[in-house]
C-alpha positions in Angstrom: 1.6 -8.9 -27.6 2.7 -10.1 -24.1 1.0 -8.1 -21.3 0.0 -8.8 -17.8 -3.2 -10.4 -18.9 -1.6 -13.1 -21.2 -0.4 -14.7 -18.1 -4.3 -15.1 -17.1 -4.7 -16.7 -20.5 -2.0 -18.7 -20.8 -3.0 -20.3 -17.0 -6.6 -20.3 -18.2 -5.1 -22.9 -20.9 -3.0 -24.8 -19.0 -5.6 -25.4 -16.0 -9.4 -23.8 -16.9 -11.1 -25.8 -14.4 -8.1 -24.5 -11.5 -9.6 -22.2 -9.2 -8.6 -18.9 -9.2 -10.3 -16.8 -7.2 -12.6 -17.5 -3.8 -15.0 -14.6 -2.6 -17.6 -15.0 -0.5 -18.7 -18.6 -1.0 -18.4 -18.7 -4.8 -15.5 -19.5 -7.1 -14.3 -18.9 -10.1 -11.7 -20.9 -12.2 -9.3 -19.6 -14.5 -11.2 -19.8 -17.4 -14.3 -17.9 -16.1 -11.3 -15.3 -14.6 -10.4 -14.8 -18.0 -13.9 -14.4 -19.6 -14.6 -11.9 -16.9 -11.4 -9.8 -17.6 -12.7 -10.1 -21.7 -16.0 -8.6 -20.6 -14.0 -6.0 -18.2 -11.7 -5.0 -21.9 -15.2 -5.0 -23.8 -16.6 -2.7 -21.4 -13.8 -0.3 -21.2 -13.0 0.2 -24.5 -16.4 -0.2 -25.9 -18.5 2.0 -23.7 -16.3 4.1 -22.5 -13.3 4.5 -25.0 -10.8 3.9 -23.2 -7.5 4.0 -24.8 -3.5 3.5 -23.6 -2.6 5.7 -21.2 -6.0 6.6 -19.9 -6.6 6.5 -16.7 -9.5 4.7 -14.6 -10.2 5.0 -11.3 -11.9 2.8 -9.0 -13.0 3.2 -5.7 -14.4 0.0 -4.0 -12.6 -2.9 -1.3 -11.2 -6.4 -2.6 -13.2 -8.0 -4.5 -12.3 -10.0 -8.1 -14.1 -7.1 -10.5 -10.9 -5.3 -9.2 -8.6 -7.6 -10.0 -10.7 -7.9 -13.4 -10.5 -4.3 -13.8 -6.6 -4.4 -13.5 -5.9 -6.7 -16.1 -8.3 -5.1 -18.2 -6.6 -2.4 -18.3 -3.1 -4.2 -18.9 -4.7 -5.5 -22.3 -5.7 -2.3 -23.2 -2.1 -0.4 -21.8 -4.4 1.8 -19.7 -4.1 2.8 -16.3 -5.7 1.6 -13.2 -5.6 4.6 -10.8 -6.6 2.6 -7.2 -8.5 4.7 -4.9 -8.4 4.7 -0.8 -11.9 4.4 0.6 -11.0 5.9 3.9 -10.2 9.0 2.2 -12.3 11.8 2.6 -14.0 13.4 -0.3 -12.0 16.6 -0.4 -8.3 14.3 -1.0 -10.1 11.9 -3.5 -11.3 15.4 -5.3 -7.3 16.3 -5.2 -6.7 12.8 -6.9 -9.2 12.8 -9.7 -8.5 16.4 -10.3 -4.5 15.9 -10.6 -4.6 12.6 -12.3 -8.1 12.8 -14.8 -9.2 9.7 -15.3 -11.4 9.0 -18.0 -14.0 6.8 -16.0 -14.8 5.9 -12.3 -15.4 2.1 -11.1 -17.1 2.1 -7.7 -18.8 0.1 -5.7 -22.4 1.3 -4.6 -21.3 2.0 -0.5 -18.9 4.6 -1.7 -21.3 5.9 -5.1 -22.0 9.5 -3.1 -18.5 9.9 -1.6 -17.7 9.4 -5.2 -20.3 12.0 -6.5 -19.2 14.7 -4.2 -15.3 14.4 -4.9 -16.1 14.1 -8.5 -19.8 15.2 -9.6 -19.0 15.4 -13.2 -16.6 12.2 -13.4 -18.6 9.5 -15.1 -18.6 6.3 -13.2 -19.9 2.6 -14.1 -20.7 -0.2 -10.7 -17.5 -2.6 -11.0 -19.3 -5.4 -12.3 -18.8 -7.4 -15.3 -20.7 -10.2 -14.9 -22.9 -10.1 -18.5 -21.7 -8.1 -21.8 -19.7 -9.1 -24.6 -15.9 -10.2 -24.5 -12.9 -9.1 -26.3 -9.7 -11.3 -26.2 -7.2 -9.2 -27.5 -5.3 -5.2 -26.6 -2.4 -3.2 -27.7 -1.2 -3.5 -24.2 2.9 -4.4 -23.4 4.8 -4.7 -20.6 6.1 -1.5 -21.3 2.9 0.1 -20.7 2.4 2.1 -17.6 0.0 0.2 -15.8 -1.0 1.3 -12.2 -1.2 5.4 -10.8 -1.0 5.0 -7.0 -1.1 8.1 -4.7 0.6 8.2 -1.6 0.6 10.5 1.0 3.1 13.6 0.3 5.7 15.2 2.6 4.2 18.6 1.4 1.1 18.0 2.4 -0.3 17.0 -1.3 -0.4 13.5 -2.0 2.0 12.3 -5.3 1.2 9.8 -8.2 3.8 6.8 -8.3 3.7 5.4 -11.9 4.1 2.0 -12.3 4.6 -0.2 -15.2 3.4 -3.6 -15.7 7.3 -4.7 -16.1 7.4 -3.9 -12.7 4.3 -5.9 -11.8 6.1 -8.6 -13.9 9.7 -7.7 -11.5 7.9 -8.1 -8.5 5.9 -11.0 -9.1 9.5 -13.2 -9.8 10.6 -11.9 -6.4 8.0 -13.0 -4.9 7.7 -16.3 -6.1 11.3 -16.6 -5.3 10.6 -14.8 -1.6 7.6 -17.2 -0.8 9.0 -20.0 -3.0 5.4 -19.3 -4.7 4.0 -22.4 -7.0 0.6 -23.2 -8.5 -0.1 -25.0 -5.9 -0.3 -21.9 -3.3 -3.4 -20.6 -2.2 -3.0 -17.2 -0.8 -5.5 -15.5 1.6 -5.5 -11.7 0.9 -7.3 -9.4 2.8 -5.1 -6.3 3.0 -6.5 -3.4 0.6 -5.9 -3.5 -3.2 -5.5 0.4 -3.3 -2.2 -0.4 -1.3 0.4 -2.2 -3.5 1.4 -3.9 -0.5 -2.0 -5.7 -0.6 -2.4 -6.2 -4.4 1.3 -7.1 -5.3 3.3 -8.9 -2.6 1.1 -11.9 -2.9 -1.7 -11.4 -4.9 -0.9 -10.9 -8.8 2.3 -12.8 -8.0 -0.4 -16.0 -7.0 -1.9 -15.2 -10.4 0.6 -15.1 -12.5 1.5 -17.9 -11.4 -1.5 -19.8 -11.5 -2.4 -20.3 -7.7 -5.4 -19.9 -5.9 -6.5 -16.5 -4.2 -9.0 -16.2 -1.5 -10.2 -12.4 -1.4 -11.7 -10.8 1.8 -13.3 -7.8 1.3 -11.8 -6.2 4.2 -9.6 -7.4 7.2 -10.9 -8.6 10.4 -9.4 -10.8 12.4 -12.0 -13.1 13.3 -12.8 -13.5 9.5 -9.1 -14.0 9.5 -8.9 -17.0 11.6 -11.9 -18.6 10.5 -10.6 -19.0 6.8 -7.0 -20.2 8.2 -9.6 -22.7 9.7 -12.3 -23.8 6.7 -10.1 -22.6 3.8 -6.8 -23.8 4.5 -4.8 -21.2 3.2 -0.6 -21.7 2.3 0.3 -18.1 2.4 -0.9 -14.5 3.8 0.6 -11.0 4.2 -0.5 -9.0 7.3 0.9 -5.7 8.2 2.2 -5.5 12.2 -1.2 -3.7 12.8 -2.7 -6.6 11.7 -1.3 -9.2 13.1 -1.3 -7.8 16.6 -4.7 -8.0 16.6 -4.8 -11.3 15.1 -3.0 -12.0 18.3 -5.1 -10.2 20.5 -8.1 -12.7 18.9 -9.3 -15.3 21.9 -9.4 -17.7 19.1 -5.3 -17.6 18.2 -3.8 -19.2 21.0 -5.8 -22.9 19.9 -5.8 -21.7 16.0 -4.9 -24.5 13.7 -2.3 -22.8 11.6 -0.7 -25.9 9.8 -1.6 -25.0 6.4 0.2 -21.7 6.6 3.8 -22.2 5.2 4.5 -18.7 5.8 3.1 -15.3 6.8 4.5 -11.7 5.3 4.9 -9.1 7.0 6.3 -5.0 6.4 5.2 -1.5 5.7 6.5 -0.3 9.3 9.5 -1.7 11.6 8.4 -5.4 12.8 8.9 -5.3 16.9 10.9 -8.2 17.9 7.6 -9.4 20.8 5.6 -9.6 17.1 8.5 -11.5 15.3 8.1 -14.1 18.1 4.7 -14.5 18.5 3.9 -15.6 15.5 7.0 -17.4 15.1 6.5 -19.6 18.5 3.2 -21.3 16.8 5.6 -22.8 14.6 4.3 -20.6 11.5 8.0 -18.5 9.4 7.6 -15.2 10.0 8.8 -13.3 6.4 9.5 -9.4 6.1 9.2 -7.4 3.2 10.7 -4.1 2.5 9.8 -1.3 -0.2 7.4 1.3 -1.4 4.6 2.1 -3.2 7.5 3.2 -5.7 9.3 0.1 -5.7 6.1 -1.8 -6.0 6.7 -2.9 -3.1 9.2 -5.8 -2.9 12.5 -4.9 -2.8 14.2 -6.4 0.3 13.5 -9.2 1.9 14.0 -12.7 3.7 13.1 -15.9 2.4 11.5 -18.8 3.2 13.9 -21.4 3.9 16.2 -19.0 4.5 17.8 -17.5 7.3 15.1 -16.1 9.4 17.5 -16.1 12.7 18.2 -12.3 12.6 15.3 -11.0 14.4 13.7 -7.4 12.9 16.2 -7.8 9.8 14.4 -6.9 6.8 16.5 -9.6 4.8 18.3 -9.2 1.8 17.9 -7.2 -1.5 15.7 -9.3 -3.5 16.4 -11.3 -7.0 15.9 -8.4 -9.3 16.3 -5.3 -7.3 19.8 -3.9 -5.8 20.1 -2.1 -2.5 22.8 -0.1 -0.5 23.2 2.3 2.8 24.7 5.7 1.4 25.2 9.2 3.3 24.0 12.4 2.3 26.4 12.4 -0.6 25.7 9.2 -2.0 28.8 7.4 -0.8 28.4 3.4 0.2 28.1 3.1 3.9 30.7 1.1 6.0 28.7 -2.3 7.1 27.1 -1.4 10.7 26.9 2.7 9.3 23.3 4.5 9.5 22.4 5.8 6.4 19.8 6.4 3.7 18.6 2.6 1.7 18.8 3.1 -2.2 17.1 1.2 -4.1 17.5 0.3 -7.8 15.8 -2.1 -10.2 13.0 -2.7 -12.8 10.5 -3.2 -10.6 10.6 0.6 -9.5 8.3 3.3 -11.0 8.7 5.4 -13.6 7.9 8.7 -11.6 5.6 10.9 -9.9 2.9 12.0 -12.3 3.1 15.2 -13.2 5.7 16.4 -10.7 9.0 16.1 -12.6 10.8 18.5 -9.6 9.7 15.7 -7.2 10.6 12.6 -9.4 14.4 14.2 -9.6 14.6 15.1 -5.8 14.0 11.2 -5.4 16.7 9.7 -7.5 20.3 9.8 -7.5 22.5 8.6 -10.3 19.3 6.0 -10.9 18.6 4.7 -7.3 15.6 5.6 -5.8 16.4 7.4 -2.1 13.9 5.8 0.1 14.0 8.3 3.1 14.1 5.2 5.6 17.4 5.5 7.6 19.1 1.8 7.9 21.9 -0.4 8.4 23.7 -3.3 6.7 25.6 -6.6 8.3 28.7 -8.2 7.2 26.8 -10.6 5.7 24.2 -8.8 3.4 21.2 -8.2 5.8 19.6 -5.4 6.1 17.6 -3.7 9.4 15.7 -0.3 9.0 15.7 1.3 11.9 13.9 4.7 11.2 11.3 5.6 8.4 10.7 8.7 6.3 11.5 11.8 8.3 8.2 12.5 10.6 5.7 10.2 9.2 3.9 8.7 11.4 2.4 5.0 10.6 -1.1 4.3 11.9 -3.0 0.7 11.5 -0.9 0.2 8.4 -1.6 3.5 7.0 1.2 6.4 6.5 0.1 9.7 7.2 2.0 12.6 6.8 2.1 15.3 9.6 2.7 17.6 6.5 -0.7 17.0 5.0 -2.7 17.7 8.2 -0.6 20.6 9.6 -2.0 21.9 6.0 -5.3 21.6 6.7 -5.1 22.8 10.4 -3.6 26.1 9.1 -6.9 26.4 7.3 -8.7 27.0 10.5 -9.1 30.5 11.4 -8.1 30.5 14.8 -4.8 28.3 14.6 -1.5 30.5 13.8 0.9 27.7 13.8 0.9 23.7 13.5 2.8 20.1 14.5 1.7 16.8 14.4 3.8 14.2 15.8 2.6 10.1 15.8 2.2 9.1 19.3 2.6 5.4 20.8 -0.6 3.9 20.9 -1.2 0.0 21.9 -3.8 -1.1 19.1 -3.0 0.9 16.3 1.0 1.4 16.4 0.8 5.6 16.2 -2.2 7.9 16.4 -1.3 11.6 15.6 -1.4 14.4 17.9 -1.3 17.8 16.7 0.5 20.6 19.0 -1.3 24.2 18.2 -0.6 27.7 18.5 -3.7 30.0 18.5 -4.6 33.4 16.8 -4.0 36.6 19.7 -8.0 36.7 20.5 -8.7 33.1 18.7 -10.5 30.6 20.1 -11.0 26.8 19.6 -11.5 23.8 21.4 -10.1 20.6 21.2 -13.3 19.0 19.4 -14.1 22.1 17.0 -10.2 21.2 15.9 -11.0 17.4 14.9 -13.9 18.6 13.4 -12.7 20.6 10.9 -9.9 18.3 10.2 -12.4 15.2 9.5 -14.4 17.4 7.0 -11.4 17.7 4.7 -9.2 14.4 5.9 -10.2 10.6 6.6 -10.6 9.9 10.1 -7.4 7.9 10.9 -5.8 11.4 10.0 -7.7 13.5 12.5 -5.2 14.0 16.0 -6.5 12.0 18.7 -4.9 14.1 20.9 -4.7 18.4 20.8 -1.9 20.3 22.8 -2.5 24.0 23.1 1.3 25.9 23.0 2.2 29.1 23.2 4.9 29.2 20.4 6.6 26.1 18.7 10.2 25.2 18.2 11.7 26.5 14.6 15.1 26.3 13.1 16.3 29.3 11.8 15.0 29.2 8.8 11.5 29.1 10.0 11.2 25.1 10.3 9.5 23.4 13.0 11.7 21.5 15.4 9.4 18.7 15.4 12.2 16.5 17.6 11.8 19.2 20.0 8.4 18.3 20.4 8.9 14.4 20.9 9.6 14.2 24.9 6.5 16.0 25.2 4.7 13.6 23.8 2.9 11.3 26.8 3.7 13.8 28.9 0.9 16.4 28.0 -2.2 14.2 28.3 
């Protein structure tokens, strides 16, 4: 049966000796990839019976067991359920609880934040490097294949559900995108519990047989020294990212010739980014989508037009897109309204929450949030994102989420957080608080108790004592009320 891992298989064939994967000085070719995900399928479905539709987590940054892991679980037609590592142990509790995986991969650095989210989870050290290896799985395309939680406009986080069909989707736009070949080699050091890290560039450059250069984590310095020894064709970097790429003394005199092409999305691309990298005489692509759409679904090309600044480019090979109002109705070219996007490559739904998989779709297109526009020709430019969230070093957070946990404290009667311009990291959030008649709290005893229950680029920078906030009549905050205020309360 044709699954995601018969692609591995079939380039392990073609090419054994190729290279697939680089991490950390070693390498591994195609054939040893392949052995390594038979040992991964022995492990899974031997040790710990996995079957299809289980779920395993893992917890741990890039590294090839993950990757191993994943198609592993393709062969099998079980599901990878990827992990943040910045979260704090009370949301990964929320996620293992709500999704119940059968088995935990983690890496040793995050074993205790593991043990306290999930003490009776059982877990395994993602490493199949010895063990016995089984070739074949019931797994199809068909088969759901990846559970990835993002964070939810009602303060919970929801389960996107992807199949491998849509791994298979969004690989083909991407080759077509980057036009991807074997002969790529593709630096990836964005996170894998992101789809944005593990699917614009990185199972697409397997599939189709290129070489993949893993970091375990991004830092720009590390960044420029592999664009120097290793010679990379191809890397995706969020705006975060790349600004302080920029901001790196060793930039200006980098030797980027190898590059054919850096990606680019998650949040609006500023026009001083676009050209930046641009003037060093390297394409600057954008990418637009969501975890739900896995993520490609617009985008420019390479060898394409990329004259049209911050335009997000054109709905991609496989996946249609349109502007609609609030009924649904096409947009007139030039009109704000809501992108819709529809295709194979999106999910199959939120696990578990049918009510929020229907408010989502309309007549089969998935309603984004994002607020854009569309040219006579095609293009498309989103102008605003999902309705408060605020966007910080790549990461969405939800003002939702940690207005919940702020209304936990005893002291605070009311809660806002708004994302406020910051220089290095895009947004940072800053939360506006009314206190209990008699209550009492300071600005540090409020980030503490947010950091014991949320990851750290969640917890406000900033706290704004009020004496009331603005609500709609139906008891809503008026967060837009709140936006001049913000720079002005420091």
């Amino acid at each position: 049966m044709t699954n995601l891992a018969s692609f591995i298989e079939r380039n392990a064939a073609f090419t054994p000796d190729k290279v697939a994967i680089r991490f950390e000085g070693a390498s591994i070719t195609y054939a040893a990839f392949a052995q390594e995900i038979g040992r991964a399928t022995h492990m899974l479905r031997t040790i710990h019976a996995v079957r299809a539709g289980d779920r395993v987590a893992v917890l741990a940054s890039n590294g090839p067991g993950y990757l191993s892991l994943l198609y592993a679980c393709a062969r099998l037609g079980a599901i990878l359920l990827p992990l943040n590592w910045r979260l704090a142990a009370p949301e990964l509790r929320y996620i293992l609880d709500h999704a119940e995986p059968r088995v935990a991969f983690v890496e040793p650095v995050f074993a205790e934040t593991l043990r306290e989210a999930a003490p009776g989870l059982p877990s395994a050290p993602l490493d199949f490097s010895e063990g016995e290896a089984d070739g074949e799985g019931p797994g199809t395309l068909d088969d759901a294949l990846l559970l990835v939680y993002t964070s939810g406009t009602t303060g919970r986080p929801k389960g996107a559900l992807l199949a491998q069909e849509a791994l298979f989707q969004n690989a083909v736009m991407s080759h077509h995108m980057h036009g991807m070949t074997a002969e790529d080699h593709v630096l990836a050091v964005l996170p894998f519990f992101h789809v944005g890290g593990l699917n614009i560039q990185t199972t697409p450059a397997l599939q189709a047989g290129a070489t993949v250069t893993i970091h375990p984590r991004f830092a720009a310095d590390a960044v420029l020294a592999a664009i120097r020894k290793d010679r990379p064709s191809l890397t995706v970097l969020v705006p975060a990212t790349i600004r302080a790429l920029l901001a790196e003394p060793g930039w200006a005199d980098a030797d980027l010739s190898s590059l054919r092409a850096i990606s680019t999305g998650s949040e609006p691309v500023h026009q001083a980014v676009v050209d930046a990298v641009m003037s060093r005489g390297v394409p600057l692509l954008q990418v637009y989508g969501a975890t739900e759409s896995c993520p490609i679904a617009i985008y420019t090309r390479l060898g394409g037009d990329l004259s049209r600044g911050t335009s997000t480019g054109l709905p991609g090979l496989l996946c249609e897109a349109r502007v609609a109002d609030d009924t649904g109705r096409e947009c007139p070219n030039g009109m704000a309204g809501e992108v819709l996007l529809r295709g194979r490559n999106l999910f199959r739904g939120y696990w578990r929450d049918d009510a929020a998989t229907r408010a989502c779709m309309q007549d089969g297109w998935y309603r984004t949030g994002d607020i854009g526009t569309r040219d006579a020709d095609g293009y498309f430019h989103v102008h605003d994102r999902r309705k408060n969230m605020i966007i910080s070093g790549g990461e969405n957070i939800y003002p939702a989420e940690v207005e919940r946990v702020l209304l936990e404290h005893p002291a605070i009667a009311e809660a806002a957080v708004l994302g406020e311009p910051d220089p290095k990291w895009q947004e940072v959030p800053v939360a506006f608080l009314v206190l209990r008649a008699g209550m009492v709290v300071d600005d540090e005893g409020v980030r503490a108790h947010v950091s014991a229950h949320l990851a750290r680029f969640k917890v406000p920078r900033r706290v704004v004592f009020t004496d009331s906030l603005p609500r709609t009549a139906l008891g809503k905050v008026r967060h837009f009320e709140l936006r001049p205020l913000i720079g002005t309360t420091a």
